[in-house]
N, C-alpha and C positions, 0 to 999 in steps of 0.2 A: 658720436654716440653710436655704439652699433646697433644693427638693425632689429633690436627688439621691441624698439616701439614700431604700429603700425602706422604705414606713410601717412594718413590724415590725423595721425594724433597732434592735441593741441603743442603747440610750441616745440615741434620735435625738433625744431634748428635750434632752439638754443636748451636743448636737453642735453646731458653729457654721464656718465658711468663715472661716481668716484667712490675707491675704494680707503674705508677707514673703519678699520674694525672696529666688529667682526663682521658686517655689513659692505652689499655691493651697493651701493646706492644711485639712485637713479634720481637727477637731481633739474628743476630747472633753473635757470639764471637770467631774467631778462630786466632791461631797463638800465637807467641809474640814477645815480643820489642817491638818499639816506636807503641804505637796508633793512628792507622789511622782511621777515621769515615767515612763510605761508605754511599752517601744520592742517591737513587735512583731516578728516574722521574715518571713523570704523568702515571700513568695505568701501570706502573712497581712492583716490590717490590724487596727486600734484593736478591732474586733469580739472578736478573740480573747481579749480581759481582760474579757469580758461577767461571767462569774462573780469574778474575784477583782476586781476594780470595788468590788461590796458586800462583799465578806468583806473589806477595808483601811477596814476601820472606824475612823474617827477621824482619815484621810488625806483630802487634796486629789487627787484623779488628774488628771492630767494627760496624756489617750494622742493624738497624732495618727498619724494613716495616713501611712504615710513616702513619699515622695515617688514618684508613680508606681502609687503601689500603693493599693486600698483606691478608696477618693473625694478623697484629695490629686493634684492636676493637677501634673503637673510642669512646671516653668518650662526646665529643661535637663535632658536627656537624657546632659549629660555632667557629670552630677554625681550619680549613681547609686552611688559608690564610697565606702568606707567613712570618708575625709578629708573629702569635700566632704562628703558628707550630714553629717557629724558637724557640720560648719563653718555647714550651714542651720539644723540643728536648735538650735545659738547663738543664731543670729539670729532667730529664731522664740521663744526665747523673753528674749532680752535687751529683743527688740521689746514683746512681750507684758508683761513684768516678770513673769513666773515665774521664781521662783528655787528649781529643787528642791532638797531635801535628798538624796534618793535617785533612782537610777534601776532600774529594775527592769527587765533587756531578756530577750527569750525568743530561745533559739536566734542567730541572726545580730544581734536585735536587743539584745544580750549584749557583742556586739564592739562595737557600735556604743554604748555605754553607758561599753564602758571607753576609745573614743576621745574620746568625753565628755568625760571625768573631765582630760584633758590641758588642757582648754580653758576649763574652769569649773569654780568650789569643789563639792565634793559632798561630804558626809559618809559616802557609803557607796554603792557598786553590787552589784547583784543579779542573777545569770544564772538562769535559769532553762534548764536541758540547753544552756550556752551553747557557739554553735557557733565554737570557737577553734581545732579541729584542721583538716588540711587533709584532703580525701579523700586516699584511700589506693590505691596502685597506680598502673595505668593509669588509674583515674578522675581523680587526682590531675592528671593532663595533660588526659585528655581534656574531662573533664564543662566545665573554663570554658574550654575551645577550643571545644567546642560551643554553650556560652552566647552568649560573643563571634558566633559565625557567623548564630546564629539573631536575635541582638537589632541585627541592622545589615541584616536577609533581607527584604524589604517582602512585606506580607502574612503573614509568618509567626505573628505574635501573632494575627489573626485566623483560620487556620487548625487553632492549638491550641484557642482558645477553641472554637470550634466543634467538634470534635473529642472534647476532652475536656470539655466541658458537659456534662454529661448525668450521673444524679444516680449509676450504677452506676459509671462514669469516680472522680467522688470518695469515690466510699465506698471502690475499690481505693486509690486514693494517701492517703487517713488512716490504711484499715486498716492500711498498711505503715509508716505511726509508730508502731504499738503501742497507739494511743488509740481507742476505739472513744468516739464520740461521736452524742448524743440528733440525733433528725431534725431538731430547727430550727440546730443546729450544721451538720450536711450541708447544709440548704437555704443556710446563709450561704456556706459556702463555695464552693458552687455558683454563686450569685451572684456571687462578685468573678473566677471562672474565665471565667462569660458575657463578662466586659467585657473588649474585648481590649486596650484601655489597661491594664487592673492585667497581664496577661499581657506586655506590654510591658515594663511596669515592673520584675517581678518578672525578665526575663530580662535585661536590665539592669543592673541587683542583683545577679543572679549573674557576668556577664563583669566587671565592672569592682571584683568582690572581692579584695581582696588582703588573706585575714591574716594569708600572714607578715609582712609589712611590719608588722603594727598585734603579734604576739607578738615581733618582735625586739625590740620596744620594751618590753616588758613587764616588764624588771627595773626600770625607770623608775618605772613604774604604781605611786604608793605611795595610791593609794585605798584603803579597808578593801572588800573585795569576800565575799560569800561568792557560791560555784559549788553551784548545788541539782541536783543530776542524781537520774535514777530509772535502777531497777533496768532498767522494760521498754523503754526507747527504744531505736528501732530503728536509728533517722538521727544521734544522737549518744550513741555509748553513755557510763558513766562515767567509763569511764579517760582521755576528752578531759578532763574537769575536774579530773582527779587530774595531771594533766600538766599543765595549764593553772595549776593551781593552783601545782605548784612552780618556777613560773616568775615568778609574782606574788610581789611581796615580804610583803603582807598579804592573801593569800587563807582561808579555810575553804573546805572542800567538807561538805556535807550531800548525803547519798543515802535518798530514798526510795523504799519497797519499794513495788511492783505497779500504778506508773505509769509511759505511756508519752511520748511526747516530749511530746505534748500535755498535761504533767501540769497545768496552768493552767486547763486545759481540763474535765478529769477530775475532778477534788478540790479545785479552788481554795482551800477552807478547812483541806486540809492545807497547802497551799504556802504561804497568807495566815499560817497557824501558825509555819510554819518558819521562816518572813522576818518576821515579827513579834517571833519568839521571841531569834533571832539580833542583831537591832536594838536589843531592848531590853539583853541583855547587853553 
């Protein structure tokens, strides 16, 4: 891996650069046994499965930084959307000859897990607070008209990074997940906010989302999924998976009490329990 993770990033010995267009991808690979594919969220990357990584004991992980985001360089800028990324992350690992069994996506990378499943066998998907609702209200219009505006604005990614760098900046935007998270969590995510590429990327991600296009489809979806929501999240509460769910032809929902979106984060060995548990039944 070259030296563009920094030396305390999680798993940087078994992190490795592979290139499969139109994407550099920055990919981690730890464990083994059955292959699981770890899809992170919006403004996240591979980092945030640091703990439930080890607690999928007796699995293969498989996490890369999604395109953009994270230390994956992106090859296209207009493939940020939840078809094409879906369409890369194929080729990525059709190339590679990974073939997971499961995918297990957090938040957006949830959506992007069940447009997966359209495209290749899976035995099973895994949302973690997956983000399948649409905002609500006026945010519903405004927030990805705002996206759209900022991610085509030259210099605005650099402007945010800077801005909101700074470690009091991210302790306010996790606090308001509901997940209070240890200081080398904050320094990570501090980190990928410094870079104004993942800032890019991540604003990106947001203009070029479309999930009702990916829940119209959703009586299709006959993958076994279960939707893991907590009680404290802020940013998707639970009644998105209770919703989501009756809209899946083979969903479960499991709700955990007194975590916040970042439940992965939090407890990973209850969530690695709950999707262990579920799998095995």
């Amino acid at each position: 891996m070259p030296n563009t993770l920094p030396p305390d990033w999680p798993f940087r010995g078994d992190a490795r650069q592979v290139r499969a267009r139109p994407h550099d991808w920055c990919v981690i690979d730890h464990g083994a046994g059955p292959t699981a594919l770890l899809l992170h969220g919006a403004g996240a990357s591979g980092h945030s499965f640091r703990h439930l990584i080890p607690a999928l004991d007796g699995w293969r992980c498989i996490v890369p930084d999604l395109p953009g985001q994270g230390f994956t360089r992106a090859g296209s800028r207009t493939r940020f959307g939840i078809e094409p990324m879906a369409e890369d992350l194929a080729t990525l690992l059709a190339q590679q000859g990974w073939q997971p069994e499961v995918v297990i996506g957090h938040s957006a990378g949830a959506a992007l897990a069940l447009q997966l499943s359209t495209l290749i066998p899976l035995r099973a998907v895994v949302g973690i607070n997956a983000a399948l609702g649409q905002f609500e209200g006026a945010a519903g219009f405004l927030f990805p008209l705002l996206a759209r505006a900022l991610s085509v604005t030259p210099f605005v990614p650099s402007v945010i990074s800077r801005l909101w760098g700074t470690e009091g900046k991210i302790r306010s935007l996790l606090d308001n997940t509901g997940s209070p998270l240890d200081p080398a969590g904050v320094a990570q995510y501090l980190t990928l906010v410094k870079k104004a590429a993942h800032v890019d990327g991540t604003l990106g991600m947001m203009a070029q989302w479309r999930i009702d296009r990916l829940m119209a489809r959703a009586p299709q979806m006959t993958v076994r999924s279960l939707l893991l929501a907590t009680a404290g999240d802020r940013i998707v509460p639970p009644r998105v998976s209770r919703q989501a769910a009756g809209m899946l032809p083979r969903a479960d929902v499991l709700e955990l009490p007194g975590l916040g979106h970042l439940a992965h984060e939090e407890d990973a060995s209850a969530v690695a329990q709950a999707i262990t548990g579920w799998l095995a039944r």
